[in-house]
C-alpha positions in Angstrom: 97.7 77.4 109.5 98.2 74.3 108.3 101.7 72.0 109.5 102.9 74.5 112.1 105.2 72.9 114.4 106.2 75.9 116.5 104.9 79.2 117.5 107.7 82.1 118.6 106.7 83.5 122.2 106.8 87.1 121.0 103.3 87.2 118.9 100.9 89.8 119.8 98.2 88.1 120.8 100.7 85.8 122.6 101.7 89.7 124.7 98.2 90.6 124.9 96.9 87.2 126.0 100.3 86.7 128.8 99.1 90.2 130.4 95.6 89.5 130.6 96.1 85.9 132.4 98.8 87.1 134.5 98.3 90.9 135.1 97.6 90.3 139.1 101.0 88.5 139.4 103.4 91.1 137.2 102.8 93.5 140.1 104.6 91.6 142.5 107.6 90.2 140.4 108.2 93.3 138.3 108.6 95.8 141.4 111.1 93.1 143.1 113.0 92.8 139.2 113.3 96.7 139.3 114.2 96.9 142.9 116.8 94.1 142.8 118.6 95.9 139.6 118.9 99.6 141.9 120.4 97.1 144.2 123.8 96.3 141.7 126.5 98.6 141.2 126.4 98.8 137.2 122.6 99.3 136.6 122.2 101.6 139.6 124.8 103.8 138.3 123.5 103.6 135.1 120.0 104.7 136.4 121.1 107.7 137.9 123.4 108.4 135.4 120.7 107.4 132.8 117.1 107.1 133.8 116.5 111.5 134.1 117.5 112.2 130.7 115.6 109.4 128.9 112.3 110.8 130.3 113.5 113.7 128.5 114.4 112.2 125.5 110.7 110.4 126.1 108.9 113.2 126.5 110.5 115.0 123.5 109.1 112.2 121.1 105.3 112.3 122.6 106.1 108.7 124.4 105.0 108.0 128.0 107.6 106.9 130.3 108.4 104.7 131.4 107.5 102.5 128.2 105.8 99.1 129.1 106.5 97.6 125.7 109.5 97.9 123.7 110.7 96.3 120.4 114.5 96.0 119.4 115.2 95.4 115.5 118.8 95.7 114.4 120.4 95.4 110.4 123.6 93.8 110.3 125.0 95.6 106.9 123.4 98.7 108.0 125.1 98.7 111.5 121.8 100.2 113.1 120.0 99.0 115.7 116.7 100.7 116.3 114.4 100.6 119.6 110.7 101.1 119.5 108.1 101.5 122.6 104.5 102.0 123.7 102.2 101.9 126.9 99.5 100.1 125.8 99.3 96.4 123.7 96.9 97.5 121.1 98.6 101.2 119.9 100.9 101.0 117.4 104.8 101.1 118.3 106.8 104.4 117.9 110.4 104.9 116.9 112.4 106.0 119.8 116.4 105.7 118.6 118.6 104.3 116.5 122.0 103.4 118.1 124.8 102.7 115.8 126.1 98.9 115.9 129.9 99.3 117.0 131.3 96.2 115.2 129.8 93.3 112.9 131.4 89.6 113.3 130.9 87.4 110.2 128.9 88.2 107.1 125.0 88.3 106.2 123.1 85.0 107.2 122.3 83.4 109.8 124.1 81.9 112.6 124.0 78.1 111.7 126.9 76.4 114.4 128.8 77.4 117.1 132.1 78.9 116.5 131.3 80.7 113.1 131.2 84.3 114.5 128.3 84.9 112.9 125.2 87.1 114.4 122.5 85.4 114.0 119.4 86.7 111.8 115.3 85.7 112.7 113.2 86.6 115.7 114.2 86.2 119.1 113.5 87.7 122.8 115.4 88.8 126.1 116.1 86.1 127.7 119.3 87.0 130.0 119.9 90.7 132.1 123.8 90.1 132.9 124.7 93.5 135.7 128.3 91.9 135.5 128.6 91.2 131.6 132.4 90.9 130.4 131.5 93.6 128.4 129.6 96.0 130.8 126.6 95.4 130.6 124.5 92.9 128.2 120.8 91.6 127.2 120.9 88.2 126.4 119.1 86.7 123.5 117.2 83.8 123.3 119.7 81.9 120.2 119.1 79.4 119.3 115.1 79.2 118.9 113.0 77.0 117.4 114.1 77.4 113.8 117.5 77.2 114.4 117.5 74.1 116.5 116.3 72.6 113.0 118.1 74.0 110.8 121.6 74.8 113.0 124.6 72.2 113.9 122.4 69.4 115.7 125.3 68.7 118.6 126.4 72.7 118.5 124.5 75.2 117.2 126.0 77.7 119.6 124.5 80.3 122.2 125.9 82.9 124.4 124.5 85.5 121.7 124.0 89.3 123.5 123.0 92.8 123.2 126.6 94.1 125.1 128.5 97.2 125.2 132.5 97.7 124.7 132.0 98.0 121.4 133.6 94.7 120.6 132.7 91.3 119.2 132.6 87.6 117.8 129.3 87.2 117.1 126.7 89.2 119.0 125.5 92.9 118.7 127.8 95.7 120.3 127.2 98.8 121.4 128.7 101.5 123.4 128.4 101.6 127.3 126.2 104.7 127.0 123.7 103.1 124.9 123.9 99.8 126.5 123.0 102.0 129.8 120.1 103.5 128.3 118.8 100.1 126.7 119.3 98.2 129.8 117.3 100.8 131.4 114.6 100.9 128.9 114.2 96.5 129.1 114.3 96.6 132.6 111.3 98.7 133.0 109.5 96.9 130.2 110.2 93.7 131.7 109.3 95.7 135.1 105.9 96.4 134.1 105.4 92.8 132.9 106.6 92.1 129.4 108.3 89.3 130.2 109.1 88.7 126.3 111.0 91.7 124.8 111.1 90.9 120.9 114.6 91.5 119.0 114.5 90.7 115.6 117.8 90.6 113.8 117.4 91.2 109.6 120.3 90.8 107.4 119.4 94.5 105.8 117.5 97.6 105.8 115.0 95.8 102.8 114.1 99.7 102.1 117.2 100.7 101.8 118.3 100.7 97.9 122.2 100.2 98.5 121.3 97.5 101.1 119.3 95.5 98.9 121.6 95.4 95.7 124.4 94.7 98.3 121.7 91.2 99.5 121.1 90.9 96.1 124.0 90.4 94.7 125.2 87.8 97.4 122.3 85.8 97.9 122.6 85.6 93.9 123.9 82.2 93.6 122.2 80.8 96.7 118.8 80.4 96.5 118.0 78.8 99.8 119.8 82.0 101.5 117.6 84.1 99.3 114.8 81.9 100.7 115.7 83.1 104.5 116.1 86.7 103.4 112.3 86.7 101.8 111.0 85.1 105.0 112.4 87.9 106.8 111.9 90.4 104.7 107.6 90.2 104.8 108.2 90.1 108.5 109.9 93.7 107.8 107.4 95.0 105.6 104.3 93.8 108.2 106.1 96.1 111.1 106.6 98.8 108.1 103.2 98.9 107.5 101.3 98.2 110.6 103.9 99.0 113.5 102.7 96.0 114.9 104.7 92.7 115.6 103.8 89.7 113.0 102.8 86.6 114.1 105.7 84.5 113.1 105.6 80.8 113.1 107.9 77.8 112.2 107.4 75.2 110.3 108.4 71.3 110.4 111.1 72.3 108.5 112.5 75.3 110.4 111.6 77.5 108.1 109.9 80.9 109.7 105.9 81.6 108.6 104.6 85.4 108.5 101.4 84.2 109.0 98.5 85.4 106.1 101.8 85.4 103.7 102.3 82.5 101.3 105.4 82.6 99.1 106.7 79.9 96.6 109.8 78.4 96.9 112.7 80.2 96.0 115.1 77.5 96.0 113.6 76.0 92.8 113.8 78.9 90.5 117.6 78.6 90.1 119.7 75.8 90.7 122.7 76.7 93.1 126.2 77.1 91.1 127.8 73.9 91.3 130.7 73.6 93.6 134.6 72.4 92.3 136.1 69.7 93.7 137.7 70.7 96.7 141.7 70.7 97.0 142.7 68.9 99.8 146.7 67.9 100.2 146.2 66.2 103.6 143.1 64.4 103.9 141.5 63.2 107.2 137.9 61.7 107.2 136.0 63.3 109.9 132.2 62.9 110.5 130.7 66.6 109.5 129.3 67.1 113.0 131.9 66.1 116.9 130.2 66.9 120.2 133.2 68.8 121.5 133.7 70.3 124.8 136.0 72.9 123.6 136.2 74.4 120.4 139.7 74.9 118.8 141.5 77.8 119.5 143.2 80.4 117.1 146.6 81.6 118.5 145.8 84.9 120.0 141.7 84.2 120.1 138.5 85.3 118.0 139.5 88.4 117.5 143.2 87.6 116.5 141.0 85.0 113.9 138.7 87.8 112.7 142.1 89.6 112.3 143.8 87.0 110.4 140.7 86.8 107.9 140.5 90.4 107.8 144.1 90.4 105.9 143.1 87.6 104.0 140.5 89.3 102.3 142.8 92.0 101.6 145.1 90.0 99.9 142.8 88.1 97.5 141.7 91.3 96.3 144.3 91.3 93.8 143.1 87.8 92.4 139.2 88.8 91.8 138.7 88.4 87.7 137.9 91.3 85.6 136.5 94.8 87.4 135.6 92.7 90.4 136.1 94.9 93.7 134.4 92.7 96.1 133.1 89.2 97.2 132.5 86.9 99.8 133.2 83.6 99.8 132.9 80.8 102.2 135.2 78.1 103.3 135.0 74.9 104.8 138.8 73.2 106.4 139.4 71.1 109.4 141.4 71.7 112.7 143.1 68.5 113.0 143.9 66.8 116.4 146.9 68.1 116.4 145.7 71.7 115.7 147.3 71.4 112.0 144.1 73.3 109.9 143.9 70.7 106.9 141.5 69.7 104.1 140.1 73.2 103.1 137.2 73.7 100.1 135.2 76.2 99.0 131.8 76.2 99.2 130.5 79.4 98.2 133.6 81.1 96.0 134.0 82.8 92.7 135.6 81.1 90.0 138.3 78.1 90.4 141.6 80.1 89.9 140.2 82.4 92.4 139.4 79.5 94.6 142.7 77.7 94.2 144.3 80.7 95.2 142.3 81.4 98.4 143.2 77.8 99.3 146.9 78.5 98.9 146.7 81.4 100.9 144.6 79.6 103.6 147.1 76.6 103.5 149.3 78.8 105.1 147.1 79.3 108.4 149.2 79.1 111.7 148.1 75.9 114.0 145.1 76.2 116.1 144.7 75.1 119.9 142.3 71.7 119.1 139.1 70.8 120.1 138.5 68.6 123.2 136.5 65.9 123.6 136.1 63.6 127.0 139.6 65.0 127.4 140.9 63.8 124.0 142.5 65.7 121.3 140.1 65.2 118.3 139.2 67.0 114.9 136.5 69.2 114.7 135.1 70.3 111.0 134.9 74.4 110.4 133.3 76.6 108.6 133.8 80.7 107.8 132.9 83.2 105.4 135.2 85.8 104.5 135.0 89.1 102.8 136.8 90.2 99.9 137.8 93.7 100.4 140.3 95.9 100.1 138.9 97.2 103.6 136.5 96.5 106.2 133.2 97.2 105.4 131.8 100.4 106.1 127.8 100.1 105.1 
């Protein structure tokens, strides 16, 4: 296809065409990858704890263990992750389990810098088997890739994105230990018997999935070039629906993803984006839109005390949405000052201006931040955070 920049490593033919060159060679590597994890204390416990009762589970659904291919697809609003497998490249995947997601950081869309909390969304690949994670045990993922080191924060788009269990997080995918044990398992014999590229691709929604789609619907509603990501990943969902085969997905010059033998229109010119107000700012600093920091500012008490802190926000608001209004999500931009002083918020994505003028107010009020660092200075860093609406925490 024509003006391709980039082709993701987790194609097909990219699988089929990696075991055929270097079939000889997996032999050797994959029995010293399987042998080394027996030979740490959390993966050798999960194995014996673990490894009997997936054959079961294995043999139950007609698969063949161990599996030599698996494919991890997770839904954000849906909190599901699912995991599919099979033993040879040209048979269609099957549907082994579908682990609940513990926790969701953020809101639908992708992950666009670092700091935002958000999960990311597109197609990505194991890149990282951590025995000693923080949180157990975790998978990492291979954030960002080639589409979002166009289209993410050029001096930092952010990383350190993994499958994990504890069941907590700001910004990758938990699970609980038990799963994490069997999925750990599961990608260390794929990777074992030579797929070197597991795929994990991350949607916003279940796209079959009526309640799902309204819910996508209604907030990609006045952004069109979010709409525009969530149709790019959507054919990549129906392809799999269909087929049970992986797509071949590209990238283009401009970062956005290609399901190739799919051409859409553009999106983002059938309806003009809702203008934004003129932001409210009572202490103004001007700060270039993008610092290379070292270190990121700090909320008192941490990400999870900041997930906290917006949690409450969006409970408070609730009261201010017009008319029958239950819902919403917004998004904010402010600035962490040098000083750790949070200063100049606007609202980029809001609702109507009394509602935004009041979610400024309330915002204004924002305890002072550790601030970022820069070659050991103090300096101001520009944010940026989407918040839910909600009486409560969302519970797709």
């Amino acid at each position: 296809m024509r003006n391709l920049c980039a082709l993701l490593v987790f194609t097909v033919l990219f699988l089929s065409a990696s075991a055929q060159k270097n079939g000889t060679s997996f032999a050797s590597v994959s029995t010293s990858f399987m042998e080394y994890q027996k030979t740490l204390p959390r993966p050798a416990e999960a194995l014996a704890r673990k490894e009997d009762t997936l054959e079961k589970q294995f043999k139950a659904k007609k698969l063949v263990w161990p599996a030599k291919y698996i494919y991890i697809r997770s839904f954000k609003y849906d909190s599901q992750m699912e995991v599919w497998a099979k033993n040879d490249i040209k048979e269609p995947f099957q549907l082994f389990k579908t682990y609940k997601v513990c926790a969701l950081a953020g809101t639908l869309g992708p992950k666009r810098m670092g700091g935002d909390f958000q999960v990311p969304e597109g197609f990505y690949y194991i890149n990282e088997f951590n025995p000693k994670s923080t949180y157990y045990l975790s998978l990492g993922i291979n954030y960002p890739n080639a589409s979002d080191r166009i289209l993410s924060d050029s001096l930092d788009p952010g990383g350190d994105i993994y499958i994990h269990g504890s069941c907590v997080t700001v910004g990758c995918i938990p699970i609980t230990d038990n799963q994490i044990d069997e999925l750990y398992i599961l990608a260390a014999h794929a990777k074992d018997a030579g797929q070197d590229f597991i795929p994990v691709h991350i949607f916003p929604i279940r796209y079959n999935v009526k309640r799902s789609v309204d819910f996508l619907n209604g907030l990609t509603k006045d952004d069109p070039e979010l709409k525009q990501f969530a149709v790019r990943l959507e054919d990549a969902f129906d392809y799999f629906e269909k087929y049970h085969q992986l797509p071949v997905v590209m990238v283009n010059e401009k970062g956005n993803y290609v399901i190739d033998g799919i051409v859409r229109k553009s999106i983002a010119t059938e309806k003009e984006a809702k203008p934004v107000r003129k932001p409210v700012a009572h202490r103004t600093r001007n700060i270039p839109d993008l610092v290379d920091v070292r270190e990121w500012p700090q909320f008192p008490g941490g990400g999870q005390a900041f997930l906290d802190y917006l949690e409450q926000v969006g409970k408070e608001m609730v009261a201010y949405l017009p008319g029958s209004m239950k819902k919403a999500h917004v998004q904010v931009e402010f600035i962490i000052d040098s000083d750790g002083t949070p200063v100049n918020f606007k609202v980029v994505k809001g609702v109507d201006e009394d509602f935004d003028d009041e979610l400024i107010s309330h915002l204004e009020k924002m305890p002072n931040w550790q601030p970022a660092v820069m070659n050991d200075k103090k300096v101001a860093k520009k944010m940026k955070q989407s918040i839910e609406i909600a009486a409560q925490a969302p519970n797709p």
